[in-house]
C-alpha positions as a printed Julia matrix, in Angstrom:
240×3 Matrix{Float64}:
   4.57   1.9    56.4
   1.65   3.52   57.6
   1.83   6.6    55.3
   2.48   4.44   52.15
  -0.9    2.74   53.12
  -2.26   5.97   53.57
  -1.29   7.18   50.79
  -2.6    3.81   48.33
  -6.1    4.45   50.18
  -6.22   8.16   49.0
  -5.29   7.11   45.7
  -7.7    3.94   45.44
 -10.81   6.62   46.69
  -9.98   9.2    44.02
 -10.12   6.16   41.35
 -13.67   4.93   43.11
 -14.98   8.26   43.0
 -13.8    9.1    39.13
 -15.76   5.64   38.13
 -18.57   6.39   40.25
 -18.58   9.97   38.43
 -18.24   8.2    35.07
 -21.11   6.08   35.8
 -23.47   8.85   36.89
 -22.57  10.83   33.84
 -23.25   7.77   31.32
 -26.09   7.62   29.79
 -28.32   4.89   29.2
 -31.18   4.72   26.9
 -34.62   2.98   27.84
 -35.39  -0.1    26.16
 -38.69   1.98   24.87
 -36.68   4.43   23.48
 -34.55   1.85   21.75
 -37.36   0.22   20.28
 -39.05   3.34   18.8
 -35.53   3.82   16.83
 -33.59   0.82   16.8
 -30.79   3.24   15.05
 -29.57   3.53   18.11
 -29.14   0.46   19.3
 -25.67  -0.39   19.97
 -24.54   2.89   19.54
 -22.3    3.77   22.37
 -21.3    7.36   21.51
 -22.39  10.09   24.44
 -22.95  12.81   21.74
 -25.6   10.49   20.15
 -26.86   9.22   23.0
 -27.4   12.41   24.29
 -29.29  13.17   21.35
 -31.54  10.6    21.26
 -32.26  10.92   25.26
 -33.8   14.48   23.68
 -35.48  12.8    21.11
 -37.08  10.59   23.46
 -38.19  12.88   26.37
 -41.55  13.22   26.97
 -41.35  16.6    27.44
 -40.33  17.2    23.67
 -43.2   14.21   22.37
 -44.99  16.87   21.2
 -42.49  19.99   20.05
 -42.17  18.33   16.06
 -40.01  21.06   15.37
 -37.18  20.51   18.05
 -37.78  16.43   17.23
 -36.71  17.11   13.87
 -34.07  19.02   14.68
 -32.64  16.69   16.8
 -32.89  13.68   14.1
 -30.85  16.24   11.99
 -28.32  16.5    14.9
 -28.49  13.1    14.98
 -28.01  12.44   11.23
 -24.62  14.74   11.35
 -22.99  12.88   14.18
 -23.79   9.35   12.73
 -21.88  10.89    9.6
 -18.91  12.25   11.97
 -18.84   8.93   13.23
 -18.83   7.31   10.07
 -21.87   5.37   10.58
 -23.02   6.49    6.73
 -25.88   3.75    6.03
 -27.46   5.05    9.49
 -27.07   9.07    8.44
 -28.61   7.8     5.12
 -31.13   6.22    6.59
 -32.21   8.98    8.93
 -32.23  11.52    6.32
 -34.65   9.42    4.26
 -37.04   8.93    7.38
 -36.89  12.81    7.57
 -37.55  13.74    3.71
 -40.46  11.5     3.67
 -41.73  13.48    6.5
 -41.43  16.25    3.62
 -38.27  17.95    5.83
 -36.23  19.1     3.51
 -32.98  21.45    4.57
 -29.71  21.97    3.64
 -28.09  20.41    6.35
 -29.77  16.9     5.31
 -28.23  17.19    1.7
 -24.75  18.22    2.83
 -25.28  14.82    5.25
 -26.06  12.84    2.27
 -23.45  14.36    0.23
 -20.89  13.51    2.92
 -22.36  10.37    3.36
 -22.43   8.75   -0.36
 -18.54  10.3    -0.72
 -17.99   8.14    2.51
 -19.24   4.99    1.15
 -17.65   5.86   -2.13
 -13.96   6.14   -0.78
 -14.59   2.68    1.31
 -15.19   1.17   -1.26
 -12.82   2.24   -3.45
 -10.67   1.23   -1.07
 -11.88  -2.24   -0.59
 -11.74  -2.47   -4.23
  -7.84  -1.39   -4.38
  -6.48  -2.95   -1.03
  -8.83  -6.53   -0.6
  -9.93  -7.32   -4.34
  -6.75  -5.59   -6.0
  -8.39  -4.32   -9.17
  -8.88  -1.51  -10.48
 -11.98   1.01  -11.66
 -13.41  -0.6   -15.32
 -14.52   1.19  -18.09
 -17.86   0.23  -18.53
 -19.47   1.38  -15.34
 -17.27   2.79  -12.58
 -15.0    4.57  -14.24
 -17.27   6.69  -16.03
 -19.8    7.15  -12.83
 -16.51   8.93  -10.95
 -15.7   10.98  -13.56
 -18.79  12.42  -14.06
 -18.9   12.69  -10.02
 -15.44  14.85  -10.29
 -16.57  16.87  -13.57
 -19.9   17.36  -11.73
 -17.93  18.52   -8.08
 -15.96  20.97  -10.41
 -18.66  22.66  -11.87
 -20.18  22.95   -8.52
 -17.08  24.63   -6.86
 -18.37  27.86   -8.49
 -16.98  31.12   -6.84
 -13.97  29.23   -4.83
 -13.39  26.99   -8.4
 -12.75  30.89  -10.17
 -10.72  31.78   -7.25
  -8.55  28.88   -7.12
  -8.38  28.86  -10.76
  -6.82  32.45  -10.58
  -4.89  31.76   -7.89
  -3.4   28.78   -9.61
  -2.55  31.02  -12.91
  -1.0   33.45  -10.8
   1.06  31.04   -9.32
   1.73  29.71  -13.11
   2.73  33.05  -14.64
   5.15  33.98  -10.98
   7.07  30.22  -11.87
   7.62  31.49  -15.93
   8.73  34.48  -14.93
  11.3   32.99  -12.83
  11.74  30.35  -15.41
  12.31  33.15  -17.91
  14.6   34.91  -15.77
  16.64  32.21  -14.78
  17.09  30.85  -18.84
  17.8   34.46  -19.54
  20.78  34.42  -16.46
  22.13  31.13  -17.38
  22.35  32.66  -21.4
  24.3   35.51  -20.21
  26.51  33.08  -18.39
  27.04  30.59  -21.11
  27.33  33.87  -23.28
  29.99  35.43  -21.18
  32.4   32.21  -20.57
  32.34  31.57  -24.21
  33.32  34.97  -25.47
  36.03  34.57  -22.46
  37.24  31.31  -24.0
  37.21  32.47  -27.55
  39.18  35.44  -26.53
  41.57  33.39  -24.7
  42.08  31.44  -27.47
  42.68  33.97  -30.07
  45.02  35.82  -27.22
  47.1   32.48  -27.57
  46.95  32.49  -30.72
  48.33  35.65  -31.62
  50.96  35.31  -29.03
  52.39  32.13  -31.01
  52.32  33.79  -34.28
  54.09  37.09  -33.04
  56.86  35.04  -31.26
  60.24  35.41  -32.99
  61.49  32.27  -34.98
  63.97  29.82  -33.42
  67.42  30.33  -34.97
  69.54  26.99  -34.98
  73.05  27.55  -34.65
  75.57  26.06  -37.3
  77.85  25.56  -34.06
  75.06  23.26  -32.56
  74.56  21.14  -35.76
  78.54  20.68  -35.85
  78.11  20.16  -32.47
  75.23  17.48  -32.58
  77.24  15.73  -35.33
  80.54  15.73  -34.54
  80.4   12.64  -31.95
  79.85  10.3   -34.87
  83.47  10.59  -35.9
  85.42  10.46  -32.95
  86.07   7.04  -33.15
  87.75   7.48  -36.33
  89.73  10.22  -34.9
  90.64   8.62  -32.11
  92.49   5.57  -33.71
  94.52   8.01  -35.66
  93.24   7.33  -38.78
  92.55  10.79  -40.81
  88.67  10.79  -41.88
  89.9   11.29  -45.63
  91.61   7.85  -45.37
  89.59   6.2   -47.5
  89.61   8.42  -50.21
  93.67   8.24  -50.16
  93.25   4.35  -50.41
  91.18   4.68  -53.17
C-alpha cells in the first residue's frame, strides 16, 4: 500500500513539473504589443508568437531591417497556418513600406491559391454548383494557362519526360500488337492446315464396298413369314 502511494506521488510530481515547464515556456504577448499589431491577437501559435515577441522587443525598436524581416517570417507562418487574409494583409503593410522581396510574392502567391481552393470548395461542397462561364470559369483558366507558361525550365523537363514516357508505352504497344499478330497468325495457319490435313485424309480413304450378301441379308427378314407358313413366295403367281 505504501509503495503504490509512493509510486502515484512520483507520478503526480512529474505531471506538476511538465505543466509548470509548459507554462514557463509559453509565451505571452503584452497587451502593448497586441495593440501595435492586433494581427496577432488571438493567435495562439508559439512559432508566431515567438515572432512577434521579436518584433516587439525593445531591443530590435530600432534595427528596421531585422523588423522587417521578422514581419516576413511572420507573413510565411500565417500562410503555413492557413491564416491567408492575415499573410495578405501583412504583405501589403510591408510593400507600402516599399519592401519588396521574393519571399513576399511567393506568400501572396500561396496565399490567393489558398483562398482560391476554399472557395472552390465552398462553392462545390455547401452551394453545390459549379464554375459559370461568364466569370469564373474563364478567370481559372487563364490562372492554369498562366501557371503553365510560368513552369518554364521544369514545364520543358516534364514535358520531355512525359514524351519519353509516351514513346516507351507505343513501343510496348507496338510490340505487344506485333506478338499478338504472330499469334493469331500462327494458330490460324495451324487450323487451316489441320483442316486441309482432314481433308485430304477423307478424300484418300478407300470407298465403302456393300456386300450383295448384306443386302440379301438386310432383306431377307421380310419374307420369313411367308416361308414359314409353308406357302412358296411364287404362290401368287401360280394362283393367278
Amino acid at each position: 500500500m505504501n509503495q503504490s502511494i509512493f509510486f502515484i506521488s512520483i507520478i503526480v510530481m512529474i505531471m506538476v513539473s511538465q505543466f509548470t515547464f509548459a507554462d514557463e515556456n509559453r509565451i505571452e504577448l503584452k497587451k502593448g504589443c497586441i495593440k501595435d499589431y492586433p494581427l496577432v491577437a488571438n493567435e495562439t501559435d508559439p512559432d508566431l508568437l515567438k515572432i512577434y515577441s521579436q518584433i516587439c522587443d525593445n531591443k530590435n525598436k530600432k534595427n528596421s531591417e531585422l523588423k522587417n524581416e521578422l514581419f516576413i517570417q511572420a507573413a510565411q507562418r500565417f500562410q503555413q497556418l492557413d491564416k491567408n487574409l492575415k499573410a495578405l494583409q501583412l504583405v501589403d503593410h510591408l510593400r507600402k513600406q516599399n519592401i519588396q522581396r521574393t519571399a513576399l510574392t511567393d506568400v501572396t502567391f500561396l496565399a490567393g491559391v489558398g483562398i482560391a481552393q476554399s472557395s472552390l470548395q465552398h462553392m462545390r461542397n455547401n452551394e453545390l454548383r459549379y464554375l459559370n462561364t461568364e466569370m469564373t470559369y474563364p478567370a481559372a483558366k487563364q490562372l492554369s494557362e498562366s501557371i503553365r507558361t510560368s513552369l518554364g525550365i521544369l514545364d520543358a523537363s516534364a514535358s520531355k519526360s512525359a514524351s519519353k514516357v509516351e514513346m516507351q508505352n507505343t513501343t510496348k504497344n507496338k510490340k505487344s500488337t506485333k506478338e499478338a499478330a504472330k499469334k493469331l497468325t500462327s494458330s490460324h495457319y495451324s487450323s487451316n492446315k489441320k483442316t486441309q490435313l482432314s481433308r485430304s485424309k477423307s478424300m484418300n480413304s478407300p470407298p465403302v464396298k456393300t456386300s450383295i450378301r448384306t443386302v440379301i441379308t438386310a432383306i431377307k427378314p421380310q419374307n420369313t413369314t411367308s416361308t414359314a407358313s409353308g406357302s412358296s413366295p411364287f404362290s401368287s403367281f401360280k394362283n393367278n
